[in-house]
N, CA, C and O atoms as CSV, one atom per row, in Angstrom:
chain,resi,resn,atom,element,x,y,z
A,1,UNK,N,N,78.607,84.399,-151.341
A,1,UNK,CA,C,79.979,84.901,-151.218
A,1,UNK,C,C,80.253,85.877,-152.371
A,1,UNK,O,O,80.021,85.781,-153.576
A,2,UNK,N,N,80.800,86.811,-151.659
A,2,UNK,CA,C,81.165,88.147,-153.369
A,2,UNK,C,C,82.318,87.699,-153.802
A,2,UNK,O,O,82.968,86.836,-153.212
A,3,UNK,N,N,82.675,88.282,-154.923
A,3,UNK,CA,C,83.613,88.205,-155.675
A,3,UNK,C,C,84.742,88.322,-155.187
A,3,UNK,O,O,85.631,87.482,-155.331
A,4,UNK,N,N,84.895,89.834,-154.270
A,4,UNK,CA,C,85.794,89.745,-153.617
A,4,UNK,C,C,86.331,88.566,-152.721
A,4,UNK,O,O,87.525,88.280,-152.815
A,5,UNK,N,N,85.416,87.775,-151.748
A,5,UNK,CA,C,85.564,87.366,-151.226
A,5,UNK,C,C,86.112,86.023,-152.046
A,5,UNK,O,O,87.286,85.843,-151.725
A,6,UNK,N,N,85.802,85.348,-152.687
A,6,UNK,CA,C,85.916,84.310,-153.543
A,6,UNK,C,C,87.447,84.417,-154.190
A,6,UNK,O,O,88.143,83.483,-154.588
A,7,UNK,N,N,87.738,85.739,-154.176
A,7,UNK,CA,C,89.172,85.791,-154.830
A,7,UNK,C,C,90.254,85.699,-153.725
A,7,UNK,O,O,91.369,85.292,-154.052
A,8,UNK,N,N,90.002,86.051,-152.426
A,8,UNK,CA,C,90.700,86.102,-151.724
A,8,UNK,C,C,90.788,84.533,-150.863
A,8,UNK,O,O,91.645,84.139,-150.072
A,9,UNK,N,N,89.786,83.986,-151.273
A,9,UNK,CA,C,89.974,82.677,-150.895
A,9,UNK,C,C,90.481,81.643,-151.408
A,9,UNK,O,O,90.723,80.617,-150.773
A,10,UNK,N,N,90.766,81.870,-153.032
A,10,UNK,CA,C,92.091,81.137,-153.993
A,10,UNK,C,C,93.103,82.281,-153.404
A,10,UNK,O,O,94.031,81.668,-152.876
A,11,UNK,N,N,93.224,83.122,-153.329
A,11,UNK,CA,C,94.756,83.666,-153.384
A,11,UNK,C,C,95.214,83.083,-151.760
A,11,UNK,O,O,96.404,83.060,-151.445
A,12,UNK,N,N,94.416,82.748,-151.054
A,12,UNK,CA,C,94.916,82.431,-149.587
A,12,UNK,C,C,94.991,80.861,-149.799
A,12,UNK,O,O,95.980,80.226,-149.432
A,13,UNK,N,N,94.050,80.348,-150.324
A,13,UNK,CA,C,94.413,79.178,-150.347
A,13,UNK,C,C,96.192,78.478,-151.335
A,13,UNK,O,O,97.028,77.584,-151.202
A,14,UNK,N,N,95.944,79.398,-152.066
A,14,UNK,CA,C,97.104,78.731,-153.096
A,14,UNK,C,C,98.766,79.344,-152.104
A,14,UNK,O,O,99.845,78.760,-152.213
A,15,UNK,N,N,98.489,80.852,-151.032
A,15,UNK,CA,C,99.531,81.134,-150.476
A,15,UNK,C,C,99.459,80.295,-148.786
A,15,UNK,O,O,100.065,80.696,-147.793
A,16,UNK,N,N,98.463,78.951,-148.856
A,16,UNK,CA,C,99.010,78.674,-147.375
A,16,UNK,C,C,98.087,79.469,-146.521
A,16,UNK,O,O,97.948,78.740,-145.539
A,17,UNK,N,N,97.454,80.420,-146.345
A,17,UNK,CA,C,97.264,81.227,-145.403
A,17,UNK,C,C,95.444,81.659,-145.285
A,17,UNK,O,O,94.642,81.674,-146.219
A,18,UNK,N,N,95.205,81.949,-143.953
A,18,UNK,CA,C,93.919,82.647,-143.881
A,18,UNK,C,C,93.697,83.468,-144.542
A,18,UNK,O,O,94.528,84.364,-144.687
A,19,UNK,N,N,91.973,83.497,-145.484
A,19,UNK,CA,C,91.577,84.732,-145.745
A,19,UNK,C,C,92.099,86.102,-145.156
A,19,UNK,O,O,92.578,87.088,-145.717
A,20,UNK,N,N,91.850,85.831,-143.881
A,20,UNK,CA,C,92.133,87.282,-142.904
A,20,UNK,C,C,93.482,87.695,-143.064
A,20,UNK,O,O,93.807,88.862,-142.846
A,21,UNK,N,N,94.319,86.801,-143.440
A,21,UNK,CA,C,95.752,87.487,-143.395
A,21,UNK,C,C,95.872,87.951,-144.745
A,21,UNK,O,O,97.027,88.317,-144.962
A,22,UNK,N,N,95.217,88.058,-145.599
A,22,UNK,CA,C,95.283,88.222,-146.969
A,22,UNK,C,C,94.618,90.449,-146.939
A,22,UNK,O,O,93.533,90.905,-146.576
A,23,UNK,N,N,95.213,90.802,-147.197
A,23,UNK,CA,C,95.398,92.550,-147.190
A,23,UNK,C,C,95.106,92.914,-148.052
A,23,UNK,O,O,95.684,92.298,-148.948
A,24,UNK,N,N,93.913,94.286,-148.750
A,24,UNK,CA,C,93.921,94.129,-150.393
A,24,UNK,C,C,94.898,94.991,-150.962
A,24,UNK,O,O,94.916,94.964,-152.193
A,25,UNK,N,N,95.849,95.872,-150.324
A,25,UNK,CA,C,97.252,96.411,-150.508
A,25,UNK,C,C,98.216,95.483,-150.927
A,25,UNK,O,O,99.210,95.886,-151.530
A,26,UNK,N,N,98.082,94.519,-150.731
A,26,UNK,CA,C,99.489,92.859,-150.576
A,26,UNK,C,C,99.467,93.078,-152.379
A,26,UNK,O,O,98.612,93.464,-153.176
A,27,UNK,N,N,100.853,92.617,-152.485
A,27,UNK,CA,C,100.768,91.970,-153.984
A,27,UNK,C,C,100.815,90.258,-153.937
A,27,UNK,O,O,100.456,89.708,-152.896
A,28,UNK,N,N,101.093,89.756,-154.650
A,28,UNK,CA,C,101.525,88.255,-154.791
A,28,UNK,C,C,102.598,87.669,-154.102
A,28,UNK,O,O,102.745,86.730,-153.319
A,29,UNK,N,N,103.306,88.526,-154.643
A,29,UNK,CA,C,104.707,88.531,-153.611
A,29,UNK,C,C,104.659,88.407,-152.447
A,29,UNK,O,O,104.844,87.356,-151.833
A,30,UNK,N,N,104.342,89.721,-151.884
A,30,UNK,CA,C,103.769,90.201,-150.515
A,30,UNK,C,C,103.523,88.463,-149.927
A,30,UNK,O,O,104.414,87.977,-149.231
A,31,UNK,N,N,102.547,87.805,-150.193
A,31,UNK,CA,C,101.384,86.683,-149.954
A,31,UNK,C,C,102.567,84.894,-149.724
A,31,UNK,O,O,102.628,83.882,-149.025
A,32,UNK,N,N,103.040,85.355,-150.512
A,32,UNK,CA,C,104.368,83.968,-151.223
A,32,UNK,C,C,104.082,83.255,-152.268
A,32,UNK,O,O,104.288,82.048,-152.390
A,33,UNK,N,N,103.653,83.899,-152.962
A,33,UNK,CA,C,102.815,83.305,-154.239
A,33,UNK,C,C,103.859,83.476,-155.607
A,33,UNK,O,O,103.867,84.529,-156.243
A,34,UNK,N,N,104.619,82.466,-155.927
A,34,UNK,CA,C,105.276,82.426,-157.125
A,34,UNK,C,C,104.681,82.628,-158.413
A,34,UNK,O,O,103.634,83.240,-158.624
A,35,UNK,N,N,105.481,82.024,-159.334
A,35,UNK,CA,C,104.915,82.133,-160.849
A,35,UNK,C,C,104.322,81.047,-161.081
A,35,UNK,O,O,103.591,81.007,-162.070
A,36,UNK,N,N,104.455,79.961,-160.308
A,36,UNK,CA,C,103.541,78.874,-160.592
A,36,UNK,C,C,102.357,78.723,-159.567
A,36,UNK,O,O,101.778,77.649,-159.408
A,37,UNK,N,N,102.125,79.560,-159.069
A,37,UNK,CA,C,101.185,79.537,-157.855
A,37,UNK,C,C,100.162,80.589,-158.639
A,37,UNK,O,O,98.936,80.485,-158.653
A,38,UNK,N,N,101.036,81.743,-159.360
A,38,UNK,CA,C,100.357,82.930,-160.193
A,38,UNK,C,C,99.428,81.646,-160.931
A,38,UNK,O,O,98.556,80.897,-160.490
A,39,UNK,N,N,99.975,81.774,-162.051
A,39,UNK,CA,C,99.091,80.316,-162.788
A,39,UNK,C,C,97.993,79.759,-162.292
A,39,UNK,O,O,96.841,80.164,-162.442
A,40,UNK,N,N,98.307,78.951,-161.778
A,40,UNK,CA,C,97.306,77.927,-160.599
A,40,UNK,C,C,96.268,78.850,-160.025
A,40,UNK,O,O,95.226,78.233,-159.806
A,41,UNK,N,N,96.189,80.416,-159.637
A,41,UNK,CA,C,95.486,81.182,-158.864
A,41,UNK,C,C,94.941,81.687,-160.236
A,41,UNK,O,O,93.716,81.802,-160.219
A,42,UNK,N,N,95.562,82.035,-161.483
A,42,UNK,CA,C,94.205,82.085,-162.848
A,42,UNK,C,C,93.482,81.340,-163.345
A,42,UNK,O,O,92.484,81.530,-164.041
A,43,UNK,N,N,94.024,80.337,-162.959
A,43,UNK,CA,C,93.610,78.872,-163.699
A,43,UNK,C,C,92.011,78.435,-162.456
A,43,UNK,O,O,91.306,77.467,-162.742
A,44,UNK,N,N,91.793,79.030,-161.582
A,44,UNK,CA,C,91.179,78.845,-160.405
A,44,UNK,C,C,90.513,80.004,-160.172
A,44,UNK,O,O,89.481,79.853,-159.518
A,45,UNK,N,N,90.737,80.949,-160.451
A,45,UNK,CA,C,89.781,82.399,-160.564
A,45,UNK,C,C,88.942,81.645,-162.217
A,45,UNK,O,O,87.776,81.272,-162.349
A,46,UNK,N,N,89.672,81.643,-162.887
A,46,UNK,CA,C,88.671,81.423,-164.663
A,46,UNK,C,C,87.729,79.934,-164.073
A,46,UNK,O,O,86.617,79.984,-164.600
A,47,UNK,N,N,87.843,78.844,-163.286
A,47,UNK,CA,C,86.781,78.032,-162.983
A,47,UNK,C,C,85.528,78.410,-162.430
A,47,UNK,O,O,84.412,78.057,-162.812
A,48,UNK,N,N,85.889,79.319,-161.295
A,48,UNK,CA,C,85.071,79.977,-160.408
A,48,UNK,C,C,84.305,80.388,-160.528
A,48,UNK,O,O,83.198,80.059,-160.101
A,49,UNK,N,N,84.871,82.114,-161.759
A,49,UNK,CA,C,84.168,82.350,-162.239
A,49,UNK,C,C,83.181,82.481,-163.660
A,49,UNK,O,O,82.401,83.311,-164.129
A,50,UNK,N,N,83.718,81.143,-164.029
A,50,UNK,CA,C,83.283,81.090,-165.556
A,50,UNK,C,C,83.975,82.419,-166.608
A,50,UNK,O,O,83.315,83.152,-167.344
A,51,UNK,N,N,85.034,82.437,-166.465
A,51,UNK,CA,C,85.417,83.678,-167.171
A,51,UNK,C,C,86.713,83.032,-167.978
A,51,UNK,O,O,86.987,81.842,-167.820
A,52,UNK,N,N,87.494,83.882,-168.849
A,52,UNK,CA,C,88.322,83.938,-169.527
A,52,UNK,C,C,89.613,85.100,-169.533
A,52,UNK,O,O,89.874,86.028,-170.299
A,53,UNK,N,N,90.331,84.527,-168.194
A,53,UNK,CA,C,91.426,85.746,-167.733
A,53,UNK,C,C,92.280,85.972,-169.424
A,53,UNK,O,O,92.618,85.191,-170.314
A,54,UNK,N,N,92.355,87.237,-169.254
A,54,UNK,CA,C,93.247,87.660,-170.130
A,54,UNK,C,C,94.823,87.617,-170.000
A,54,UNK,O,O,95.420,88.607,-170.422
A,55,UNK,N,N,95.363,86.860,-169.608
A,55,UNK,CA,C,97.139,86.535,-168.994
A,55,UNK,C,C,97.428,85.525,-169.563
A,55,UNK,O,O,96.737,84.585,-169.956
A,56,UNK,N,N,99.349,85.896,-169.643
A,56,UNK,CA,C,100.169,85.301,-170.644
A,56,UNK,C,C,101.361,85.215,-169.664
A,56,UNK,O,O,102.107,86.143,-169.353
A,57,UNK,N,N,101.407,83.949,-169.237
A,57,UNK,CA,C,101.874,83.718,-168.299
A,57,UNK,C,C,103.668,83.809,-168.482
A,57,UNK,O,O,104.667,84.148,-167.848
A,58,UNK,N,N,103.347,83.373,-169.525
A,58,UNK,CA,C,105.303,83.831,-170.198
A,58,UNK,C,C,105.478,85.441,-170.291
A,58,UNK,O,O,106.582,85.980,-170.209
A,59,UNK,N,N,104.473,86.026,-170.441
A,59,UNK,CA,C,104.909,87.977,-170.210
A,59,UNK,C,C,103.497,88.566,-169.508
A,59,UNK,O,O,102.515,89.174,-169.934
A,60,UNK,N,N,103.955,88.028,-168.131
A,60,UNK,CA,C,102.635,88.639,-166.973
A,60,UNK,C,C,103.089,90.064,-166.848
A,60,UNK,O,O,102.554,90.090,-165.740
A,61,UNK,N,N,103.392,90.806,-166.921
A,61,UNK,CA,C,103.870,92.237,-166.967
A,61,UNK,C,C,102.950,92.642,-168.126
A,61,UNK,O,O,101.965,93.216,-167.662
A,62,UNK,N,N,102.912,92.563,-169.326
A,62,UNK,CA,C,102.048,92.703,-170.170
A,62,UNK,C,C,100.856,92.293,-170.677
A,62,UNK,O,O,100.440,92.487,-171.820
A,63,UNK,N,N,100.274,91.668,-169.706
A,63,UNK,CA,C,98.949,91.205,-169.658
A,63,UNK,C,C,98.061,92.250,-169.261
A,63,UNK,O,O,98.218,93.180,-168.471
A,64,UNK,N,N,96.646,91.747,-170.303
A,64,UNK,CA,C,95.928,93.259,-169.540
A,64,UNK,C,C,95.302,92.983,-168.102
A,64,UNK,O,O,94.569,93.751,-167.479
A,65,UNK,N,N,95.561,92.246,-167.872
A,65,UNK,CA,C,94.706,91.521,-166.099
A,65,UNK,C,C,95.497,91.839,-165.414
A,65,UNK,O,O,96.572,91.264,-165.242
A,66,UNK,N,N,95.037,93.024,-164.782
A,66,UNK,CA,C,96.318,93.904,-163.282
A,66,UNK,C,C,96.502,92.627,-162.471
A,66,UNK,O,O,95.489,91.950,-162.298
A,67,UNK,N,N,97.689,92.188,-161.932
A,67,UNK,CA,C,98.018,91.713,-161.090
A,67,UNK,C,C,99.199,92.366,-160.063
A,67,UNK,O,O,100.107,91.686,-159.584
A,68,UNK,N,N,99.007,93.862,-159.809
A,68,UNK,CA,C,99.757,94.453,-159.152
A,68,UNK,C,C,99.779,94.393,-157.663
A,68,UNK,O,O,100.750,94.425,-156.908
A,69,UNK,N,N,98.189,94.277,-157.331
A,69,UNK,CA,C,97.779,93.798,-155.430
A,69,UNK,C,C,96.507,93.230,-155.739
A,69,UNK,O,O,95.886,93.306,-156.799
A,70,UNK,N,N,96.239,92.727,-154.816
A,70,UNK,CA,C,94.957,91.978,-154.347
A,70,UNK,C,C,94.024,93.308,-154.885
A,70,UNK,O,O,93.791,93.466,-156.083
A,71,UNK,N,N,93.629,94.043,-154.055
A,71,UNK,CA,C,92.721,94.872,-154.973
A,71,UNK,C,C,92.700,95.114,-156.095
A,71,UNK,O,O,91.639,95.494,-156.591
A,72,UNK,N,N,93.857,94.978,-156.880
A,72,UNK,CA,C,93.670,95.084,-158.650
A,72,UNK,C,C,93.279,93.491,-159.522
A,72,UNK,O,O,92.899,93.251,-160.668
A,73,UNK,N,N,93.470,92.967,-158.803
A,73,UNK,CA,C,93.165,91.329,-159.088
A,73,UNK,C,C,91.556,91.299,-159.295
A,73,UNK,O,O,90.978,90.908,-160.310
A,74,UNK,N,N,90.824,91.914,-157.836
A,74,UNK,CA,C,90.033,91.729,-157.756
A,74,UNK,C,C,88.866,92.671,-158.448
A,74,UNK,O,O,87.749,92.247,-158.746
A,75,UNK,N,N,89.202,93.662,-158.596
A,75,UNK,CA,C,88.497,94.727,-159.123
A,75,UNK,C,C,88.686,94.073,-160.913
A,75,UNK,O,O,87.715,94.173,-161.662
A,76,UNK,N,N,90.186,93.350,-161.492
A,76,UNK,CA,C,89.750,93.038,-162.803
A,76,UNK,C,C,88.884,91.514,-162.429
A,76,UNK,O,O,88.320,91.144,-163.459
A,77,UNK,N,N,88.761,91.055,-161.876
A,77,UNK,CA,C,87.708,89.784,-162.048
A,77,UNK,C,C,86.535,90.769,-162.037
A,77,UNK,O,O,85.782,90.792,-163.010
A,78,UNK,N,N,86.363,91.474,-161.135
A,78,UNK,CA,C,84.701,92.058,-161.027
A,78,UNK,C,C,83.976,92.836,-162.400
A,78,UNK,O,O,82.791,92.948,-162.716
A,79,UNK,N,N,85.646,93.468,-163.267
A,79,UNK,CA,C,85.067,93.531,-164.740
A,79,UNK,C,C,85.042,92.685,-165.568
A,79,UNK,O,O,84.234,93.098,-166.399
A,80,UNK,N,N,85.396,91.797,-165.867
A,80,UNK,CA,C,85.028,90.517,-166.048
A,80,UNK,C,C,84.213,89.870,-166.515
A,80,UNK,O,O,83.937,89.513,-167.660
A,81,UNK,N,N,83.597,89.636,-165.037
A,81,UNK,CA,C,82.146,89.777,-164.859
A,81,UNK,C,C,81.139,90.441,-165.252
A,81,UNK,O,O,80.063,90.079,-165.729
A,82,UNK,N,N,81.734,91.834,-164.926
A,82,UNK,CA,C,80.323,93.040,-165.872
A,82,UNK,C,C,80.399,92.737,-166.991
A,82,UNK,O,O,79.222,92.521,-167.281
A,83,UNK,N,N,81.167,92.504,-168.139
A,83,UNK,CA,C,81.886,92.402,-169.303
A,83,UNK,C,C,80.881,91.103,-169.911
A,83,UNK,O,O,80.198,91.304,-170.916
A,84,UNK,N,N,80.866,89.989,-169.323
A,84,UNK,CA,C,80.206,88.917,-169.677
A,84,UNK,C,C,78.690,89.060,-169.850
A,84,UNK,O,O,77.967,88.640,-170.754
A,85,UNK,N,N,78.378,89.805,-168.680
A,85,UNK,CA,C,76.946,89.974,-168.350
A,85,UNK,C,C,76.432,90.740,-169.114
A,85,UNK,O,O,75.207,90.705,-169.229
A,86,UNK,N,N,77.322,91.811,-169.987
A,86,UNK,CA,C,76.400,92.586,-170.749
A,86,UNK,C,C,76.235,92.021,-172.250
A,86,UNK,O,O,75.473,92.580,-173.040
């Protein structure tokens, strides 16, 4: 399973919903994903992937981990990843 895929399967799982309904345009919002669901969906991306999200959950606006749509979610886990590996 890719990365992508793996992310979209906490963000669907934590919003209730099929992978497939999950869009990589959607934000969080978009999905029904609160501030405690936000959480729970970093807290569950950093198991996954053995990583160390950079988010501050008291000022998610200023975190360096885009959480603007599903594609920015996912594209920062995938650096991440490169990041670790090198």
């Amino acid at each position: 399973m890719s990365i992508k895929d793996h992310v979209i399967a906490i963000i669907a799982d934590q919003a209730m919903l099929e992978p497939s309904d999950i869009k990589m345009d959607h934000t969080l919002e978009d999905v029904g994903i609160d501030s405690l669901g936000l959480v729970e969906s970093i807290f569950a991306i950093e198991e996954t992937f053995d990583i160390s999200v950079p988010f501050n959950a008291n000022d998610p606006q200023s975190s360096e981990f885009d959480i603007s749509s599903i594609a920015a979610i996912i594209a920062a886990v995938e650096q991440l990843k490169a990041e670790q590996a090198s």
